[in-house]
N, C-alpha and C positions, 0 to 999 in steps of 0.2 A: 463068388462074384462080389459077396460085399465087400471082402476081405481084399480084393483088387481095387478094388475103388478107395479103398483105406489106405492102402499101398501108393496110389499114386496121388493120393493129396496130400501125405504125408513130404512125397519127393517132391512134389511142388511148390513146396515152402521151403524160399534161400533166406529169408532174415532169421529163423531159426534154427538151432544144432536140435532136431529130433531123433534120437536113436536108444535102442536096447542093451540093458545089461543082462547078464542069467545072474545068479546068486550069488557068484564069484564075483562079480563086477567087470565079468570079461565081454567086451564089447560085440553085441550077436545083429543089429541092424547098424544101419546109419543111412542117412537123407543127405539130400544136394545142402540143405541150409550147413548141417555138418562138417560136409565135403570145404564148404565156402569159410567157414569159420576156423576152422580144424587146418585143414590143408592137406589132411590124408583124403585119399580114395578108400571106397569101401571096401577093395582088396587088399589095400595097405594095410587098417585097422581093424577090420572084424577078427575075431579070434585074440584081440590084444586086450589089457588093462586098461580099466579107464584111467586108472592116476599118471599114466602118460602125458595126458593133458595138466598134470599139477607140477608147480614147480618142485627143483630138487629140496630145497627144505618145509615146503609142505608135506612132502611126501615122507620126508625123516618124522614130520610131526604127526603124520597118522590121519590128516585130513582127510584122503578118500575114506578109508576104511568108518570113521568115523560119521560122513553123510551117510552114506548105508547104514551105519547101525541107526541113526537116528530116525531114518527114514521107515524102517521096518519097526523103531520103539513108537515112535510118532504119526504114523501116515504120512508122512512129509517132510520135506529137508528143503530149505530154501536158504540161499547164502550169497554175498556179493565178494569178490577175490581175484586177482589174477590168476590168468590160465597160459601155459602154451602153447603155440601152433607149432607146427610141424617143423617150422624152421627155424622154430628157438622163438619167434618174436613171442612178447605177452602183450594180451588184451585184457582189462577188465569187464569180468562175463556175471551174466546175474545166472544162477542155476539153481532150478527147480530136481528134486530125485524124489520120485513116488515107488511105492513099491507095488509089483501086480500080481494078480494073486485069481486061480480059477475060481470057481462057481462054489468051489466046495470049502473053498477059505486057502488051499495051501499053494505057499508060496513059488512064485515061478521066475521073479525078475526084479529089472526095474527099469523103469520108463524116467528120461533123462532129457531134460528141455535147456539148454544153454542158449542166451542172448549176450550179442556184443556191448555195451553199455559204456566203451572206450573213450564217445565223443559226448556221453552227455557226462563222465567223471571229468572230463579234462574241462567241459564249460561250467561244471559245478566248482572246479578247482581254480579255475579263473577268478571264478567269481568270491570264492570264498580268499584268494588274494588280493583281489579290490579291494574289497571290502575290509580286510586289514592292513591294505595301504592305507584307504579311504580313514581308516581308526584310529593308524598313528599319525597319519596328515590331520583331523581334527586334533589329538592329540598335544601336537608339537605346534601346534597355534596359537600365544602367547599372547595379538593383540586385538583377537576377540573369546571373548565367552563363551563355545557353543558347548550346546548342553540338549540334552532331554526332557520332556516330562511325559509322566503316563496321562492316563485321561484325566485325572481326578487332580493334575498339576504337581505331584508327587517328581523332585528331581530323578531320572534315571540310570543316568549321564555324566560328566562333570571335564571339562579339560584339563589344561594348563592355561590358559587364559582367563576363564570363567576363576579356577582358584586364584592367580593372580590380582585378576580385579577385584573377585568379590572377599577372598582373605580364607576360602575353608579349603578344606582338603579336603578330595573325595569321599573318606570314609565319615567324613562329621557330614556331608550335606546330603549324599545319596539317600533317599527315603525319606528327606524333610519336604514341607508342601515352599514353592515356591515363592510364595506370599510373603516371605522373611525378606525379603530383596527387598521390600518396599518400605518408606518410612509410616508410622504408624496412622497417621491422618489417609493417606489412600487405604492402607490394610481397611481402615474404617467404614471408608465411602466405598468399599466393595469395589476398585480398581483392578485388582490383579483377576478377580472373578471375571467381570466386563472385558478383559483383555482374551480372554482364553475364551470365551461365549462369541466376539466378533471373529477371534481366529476360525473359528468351529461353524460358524454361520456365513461368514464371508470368503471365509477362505486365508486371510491375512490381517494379523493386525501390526499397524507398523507408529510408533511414539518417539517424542525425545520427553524426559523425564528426569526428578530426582530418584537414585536409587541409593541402596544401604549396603555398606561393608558390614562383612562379621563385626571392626572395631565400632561400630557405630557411626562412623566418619559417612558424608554425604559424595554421593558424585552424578555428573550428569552425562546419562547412557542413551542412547539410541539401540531401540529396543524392535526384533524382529520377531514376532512369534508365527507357525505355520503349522497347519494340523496334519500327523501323520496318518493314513489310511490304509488296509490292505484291499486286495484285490477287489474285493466285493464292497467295498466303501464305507465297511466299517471305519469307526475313529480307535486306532490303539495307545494314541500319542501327541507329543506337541515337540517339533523341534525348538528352540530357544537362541538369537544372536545377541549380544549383546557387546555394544563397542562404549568401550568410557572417552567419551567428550568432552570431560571438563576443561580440559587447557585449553578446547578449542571454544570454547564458551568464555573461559576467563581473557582470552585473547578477544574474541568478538564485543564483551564486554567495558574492555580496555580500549579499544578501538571508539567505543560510541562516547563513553569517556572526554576522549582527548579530543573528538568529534564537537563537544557540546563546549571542552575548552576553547577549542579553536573559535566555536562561534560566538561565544561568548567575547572574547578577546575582539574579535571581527565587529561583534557591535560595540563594544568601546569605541574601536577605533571609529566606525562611523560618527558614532556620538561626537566624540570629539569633533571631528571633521564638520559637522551639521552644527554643532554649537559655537567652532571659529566661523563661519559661514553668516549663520543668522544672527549672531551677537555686529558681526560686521553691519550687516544691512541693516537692522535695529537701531543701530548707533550712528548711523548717516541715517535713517527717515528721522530719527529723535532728534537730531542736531539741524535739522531743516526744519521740523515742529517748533522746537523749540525756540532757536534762532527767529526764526520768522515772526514766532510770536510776543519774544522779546520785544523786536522793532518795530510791529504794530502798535503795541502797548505805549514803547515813546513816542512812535509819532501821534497816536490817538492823543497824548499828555501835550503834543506842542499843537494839536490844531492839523496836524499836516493829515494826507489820505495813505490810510490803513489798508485799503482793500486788497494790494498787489500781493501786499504778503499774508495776510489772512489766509487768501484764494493760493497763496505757495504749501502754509501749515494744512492746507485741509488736503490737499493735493500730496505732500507728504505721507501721512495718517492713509489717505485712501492707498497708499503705496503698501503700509504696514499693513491693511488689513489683505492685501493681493496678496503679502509675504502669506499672513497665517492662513488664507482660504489655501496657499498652495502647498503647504506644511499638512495641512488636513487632509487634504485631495490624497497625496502621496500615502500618508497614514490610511486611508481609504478608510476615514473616519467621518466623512462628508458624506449624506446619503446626494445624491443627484436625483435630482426633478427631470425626468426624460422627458421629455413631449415635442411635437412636432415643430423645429425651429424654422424659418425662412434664412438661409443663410447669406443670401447677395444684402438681406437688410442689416444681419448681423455685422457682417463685415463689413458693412458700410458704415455704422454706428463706431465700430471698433475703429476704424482709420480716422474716421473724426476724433474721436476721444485723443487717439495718437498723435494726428498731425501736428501738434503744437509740441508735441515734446521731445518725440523721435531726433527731433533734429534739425538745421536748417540744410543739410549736406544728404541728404537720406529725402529721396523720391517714394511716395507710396502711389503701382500704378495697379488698377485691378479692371481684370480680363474675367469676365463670366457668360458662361452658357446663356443663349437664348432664354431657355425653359430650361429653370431647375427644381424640381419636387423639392417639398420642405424634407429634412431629413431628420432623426429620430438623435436627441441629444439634449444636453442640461444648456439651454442658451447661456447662463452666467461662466459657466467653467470653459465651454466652447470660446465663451471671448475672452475670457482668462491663458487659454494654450494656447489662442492667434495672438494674442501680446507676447507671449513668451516665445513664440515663434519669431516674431516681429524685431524684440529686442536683440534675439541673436542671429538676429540676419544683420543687422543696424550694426552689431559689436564686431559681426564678422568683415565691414567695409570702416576702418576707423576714417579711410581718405573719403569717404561718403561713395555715394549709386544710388544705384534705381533697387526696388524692393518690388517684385510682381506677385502679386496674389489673384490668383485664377481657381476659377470653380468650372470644373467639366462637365458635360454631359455624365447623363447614369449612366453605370458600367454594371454587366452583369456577370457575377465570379462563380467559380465553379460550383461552389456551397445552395447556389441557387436561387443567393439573395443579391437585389441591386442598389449599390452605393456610387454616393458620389463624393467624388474628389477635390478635396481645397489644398493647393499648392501654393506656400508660401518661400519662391526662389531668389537666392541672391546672388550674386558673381563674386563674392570675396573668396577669402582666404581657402574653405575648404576643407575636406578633411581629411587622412588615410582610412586603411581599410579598420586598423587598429583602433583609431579612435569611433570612428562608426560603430562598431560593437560594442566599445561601451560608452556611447553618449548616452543611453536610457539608464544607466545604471544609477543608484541613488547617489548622491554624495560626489559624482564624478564630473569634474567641473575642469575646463582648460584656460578659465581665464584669470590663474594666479591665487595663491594663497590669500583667502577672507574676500575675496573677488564675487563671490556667489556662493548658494548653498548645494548647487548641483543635483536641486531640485524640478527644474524649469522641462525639460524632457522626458525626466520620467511623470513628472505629473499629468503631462500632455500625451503619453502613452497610456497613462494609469485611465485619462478620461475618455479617452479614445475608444479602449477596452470594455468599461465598464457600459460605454452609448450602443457597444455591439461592434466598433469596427477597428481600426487598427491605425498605429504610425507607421510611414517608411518613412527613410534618410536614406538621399542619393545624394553621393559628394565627392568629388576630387579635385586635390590639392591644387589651389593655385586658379579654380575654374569655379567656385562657386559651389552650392550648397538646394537641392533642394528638397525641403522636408512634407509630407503628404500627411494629411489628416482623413481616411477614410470611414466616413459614417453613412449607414444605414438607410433608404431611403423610410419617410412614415407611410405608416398605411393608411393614414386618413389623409388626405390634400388639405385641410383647415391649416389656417396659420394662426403662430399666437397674434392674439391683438395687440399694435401698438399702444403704448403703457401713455396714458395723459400726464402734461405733466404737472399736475397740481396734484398734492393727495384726495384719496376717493372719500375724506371727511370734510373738505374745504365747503364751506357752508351748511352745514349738518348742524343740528339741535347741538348745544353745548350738554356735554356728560359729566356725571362725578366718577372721577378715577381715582382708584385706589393703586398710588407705585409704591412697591418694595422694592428697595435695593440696599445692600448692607456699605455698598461703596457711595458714597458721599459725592465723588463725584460725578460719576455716572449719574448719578438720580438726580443731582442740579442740572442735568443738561436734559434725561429726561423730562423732568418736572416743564423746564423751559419750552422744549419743544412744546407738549401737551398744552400750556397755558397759552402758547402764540396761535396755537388753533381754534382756541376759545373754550377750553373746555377748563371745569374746576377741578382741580389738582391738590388731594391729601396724601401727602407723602412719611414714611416711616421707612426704618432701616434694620427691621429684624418682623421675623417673621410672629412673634409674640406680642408685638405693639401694633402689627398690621390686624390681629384677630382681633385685640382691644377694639379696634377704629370700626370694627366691623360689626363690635356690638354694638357700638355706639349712634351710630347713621345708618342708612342705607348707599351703596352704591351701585354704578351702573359698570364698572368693568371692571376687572383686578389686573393691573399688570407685576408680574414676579420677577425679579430674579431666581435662576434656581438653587447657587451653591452660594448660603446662608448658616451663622452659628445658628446651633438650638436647633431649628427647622427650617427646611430648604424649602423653598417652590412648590416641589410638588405636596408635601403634604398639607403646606399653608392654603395650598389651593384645595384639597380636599376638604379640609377642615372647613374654611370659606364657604365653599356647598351645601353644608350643615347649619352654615350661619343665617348665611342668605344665598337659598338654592337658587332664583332667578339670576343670580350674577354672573356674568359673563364673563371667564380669564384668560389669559394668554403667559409663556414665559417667553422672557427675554433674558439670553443668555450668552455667556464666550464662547458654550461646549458644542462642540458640534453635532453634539446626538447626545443623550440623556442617559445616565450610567444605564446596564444590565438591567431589567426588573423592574425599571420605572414606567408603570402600566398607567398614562395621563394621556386622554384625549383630548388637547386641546394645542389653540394655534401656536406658534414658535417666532422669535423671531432673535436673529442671530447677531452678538454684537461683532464690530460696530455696526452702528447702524444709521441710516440719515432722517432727516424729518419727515420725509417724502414716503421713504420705506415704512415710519410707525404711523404714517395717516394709512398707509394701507391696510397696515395690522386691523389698526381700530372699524378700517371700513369694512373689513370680512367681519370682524366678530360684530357689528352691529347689522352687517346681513346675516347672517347664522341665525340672526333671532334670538 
């Protein structure tokens, strides 16, 4: 019974060839798995040779005969090899041959196990063809380096790329540690290590870098390293990319190059363009200064009244100082005093100032909101960009018009802040879409060569900007012009207070001031000023005669210039504090902000400047305490 039950699980297995040899090798069982592999029936083949199943020159070479022997020298005979089926095909078979033998030792047979293995040789041989495609395709790759390394960074590997770029041949670099690729400053910082520890721990490391030829010559690589792992996530390896970059570096390089020439060239040219521009306007306010003050002086000599042109040379002068506050601005060298302006009184201050000069041809009519919240801006600059507004609306009607300047209601923009709107529109001439784009640009100016410095729009942009809000230009040709100033509204409703107009020291104790100024004449008009107010006035012209003076008396204020031979401003003023620490200083200065570095807390006040403006100086610092 057992021996039946052996029998039929024997037939019940078709993936395997299970059948008996006797001592001869002559075939005494065979199973369905046999029958399915073989292609004989068990009436076919019983009674037959097994080397039937070997091919014709195996069979010259003695292989069956030779499993057998080995199998009864060894207990065993196992071997991988083509076989035949019945109908001539071969399959490669794995085959096991044991020898059986009774209970008493002596020999009776052999037991014979054959497997098809046909479809796992032909995906092993696939593979093993990829994979020396995959060898000479790395290979034959020329413009990059791909390479190996073991764990320990040891090259593996080596291309035709990799020798290319890097200068070895396979047999000089295979076994060297890959660290020679680097120039010696990384070797040092422990770079190539750090490189191969992020591949290993991250997964990837990826660089652009210098790296080293064999000749020692430098080049700049883009550098791929990736850890190789087997099945079980061991590390066995690192694959290595590397692409030489340099041209494409010496080319990016050369690009920023011709980049910095161009801009370079580019500010010349503004230069130029800014210095025919302002030397123009300079030389028309100086010839109206000048002029004007010529012919007060004679007529002051004959008796006759001076005043018309006095009040023309100041009127002038205040023109040159609007030129450099707007030179500054543009330079965004002018810090701005933001704080809450009222703008229907600004502009209203503005149009008076203008009305006498704009023109007799030129209408100023102004339209404003009911209720408009003060808005967040530098008042001085604000009525500096509505002049410049003003004049090129005026320049834009030579046959004269009307000039409307309206202020809106608040508007509230996407951003989530609300501004409001000053429009200053005219019906002249107009613009295309071409010159709208660059009317804010510096230097860019339509009204003829030394005509303007083609500063006036972008400074009114620039202030615009800086208050929080912004300029438009709407304009077409032939219809007029209108340009929008949008700023901010403030968060507090305070307005600034109307300015008196006497200075805030006009009847004030009389003080001893101390002025430096190294320009002779500037400090005679200061000195003036200061003396018409009642105050007593020791004046010096370097900062080392000012400290003398200072040993000598006491005084109540120090006023400086700051850019002085020997010793400037500020450190005359630090010194000063040592001398006499109750003294109270202030500079007065052309610059508009005080070099880098210069760490002085005290008041400022900007040339030029009027008498009105240094009574105010003196009456802050003599409130300050």
């Amino acid at each position: 019974m057992t021996n039946n039950r052996a029998d039929l699980l024997l037939q019940s297995v078709s993936d395997f060839a299970i059948y008996m040899l006797d001592q001869q090798g002559i075939v005494s069982s065979w199973n369905t798995g046999a029958e399915r592999l073989k292609g004989y029936r068990a009436d076919e083949i019983i009674g037959q040779h097994f080397s039937v199943f070997y091919s014709d020159e195996d069979r010259v070479a003695g292989l069956p005969e030779r499993a057998l022997g080995r199998a009864l020298a060894e207990g065993i005979s196992e071997a991988e090899g083509w076989r035949v089926r019945k109908d001539g095909t071969r399959f490669w078979a794995n085959v096991v041959v044991e020898p059986i033998r009774d209970e008493s030792g002596h020999h009776l047979g052999f037991a014979k196990i054959t497997r098809d293995l046909s479809q796992r040789r032909e995906a092993e041989q696939a593979l093993r063809e990829s994979e020396e495609r995959f060898r000479l395709l790395v290979q034959q790759v020329t413009d990059y380096a791909i390479y190996m390394l073991d764990p320990s960074g040891n090259v593996s590997s080596w291309n035709a790329g990799a020798e290319r770029f890097k200068g070895y041949s396979a047999q000089e670099i295979i076994g060297q540690h890959f660290s020679r690729f680097y120039p010696e400053e990384d070797q040092e910082a422990g770079v190539p290590q750090r490189a191969l520890e992020t591949a290993r721990t991250e997964g990837r490391f990826e660089a652009e870098d210098w790296r080293v030829r064999k000749d020692g010559r430098r080049f700049w690589a883009h550098v791929v390293i990736d850890p190789i792992r087997d099945e079980a996530g061991a590390l066995i390896g690192f694959t290595k990319i590397t692409r030489d970059l340099t041209d494409r570096k010496n080319a990016q390089e050369a690009l920023v190059r011709s980049q910095e020439q161009f801009f370079q060239s580019q500010k010349m040219e503004a230069i130029g363009q800014l210095t025919g521009g302002v030397a123009h306007d300079f030389n028309n306010i100086l010839a109206a200064v000048c002029g004007s003050i010529e012919i007060a002086l004679r007529r002051l000599r004959k008796g006759d009244d001076a005043v018309p042109f006095l009040n023309n040379a100041m009127q002038g002068a205040r023109r040159g100082a609007t030129l450099t506050s707007r030179l500054l601005s543009f330079a965004r060298k002018q810090e701005l005093e933001i704080a809450p302006v009222d703008l229907p009184g600004s502009v209203r201050e503005t149009v008076e100032l203008l009305s006498s000069t704009i023109g007799p041809n030129i209408a100023l009519e102004m339209c404003f909101a009911r209720r408009v919240p003060p808005v967040m801006a530098d008042r001085a600059q604000f009525e500096l960009a509505l002049t410049n507004l003003i004049v090129n609306a005026r320049d834009a009607m030579p046959a004269g018009g009307s000039i409307q300047l309206e202020i809106g209601c608040p508007e509230m923009e996407d951003d989530g802040q609300q501004y409001v709107r000053v429009q200053v529109i005219d019906h002249g001439e107009g613009m295309d879409a071409d010159t709208i784009a660059r009317a804010t640009e510096p230097f860019f100016t339509t009204k003829g060569v030394g005509k303007g410095t083609g500063l006036g729009l972008s400074m009114v942009q620039g202030m615009a900007e800086q208050c929080g809000g912004r300029l438009v230009i709407e304009s077409t040709p032939g219809e007029g012009t209108t340009a929008s100033i949008w700023l901010l509204t403030a968060q507090s409703p305070a307005l600034a207070q109307p300015e008196e107009d006497t200075p805030e020291t006009e009847g004030a104790s009389p003080l001893r001031v101390l002025a430096v100024d190294d320009d002779a004449i500037v400090l005679l008009n200061t000195v003036t000023m200061l003396e018409d107010m009642g105050h007593e006035v020791t004046e010096r012209y370097s900062g080392a005669d000012a400290l003398a003076a200072l040993r000598e008396r006491q005084f109540d204020l120090l006023l400086s210039d700051f850019a002085m031979p020997g010793m400037n401003g500020a450190d005359l003023i630090r010194e000063a504090k040592i001398v006499q620490p109750a003294i109270r200083s202030a500079i007065i200065t052309g610059y508009a902000d005080l070099p880098e570095g210069t760490a002085l807390e005290v008041p400022r006040l900007a040339k030029p400047f009027s008498e009105r403006e240094l009574g105010d100086l003196i009456g802050r610092m003599v409130a300050s305490g």
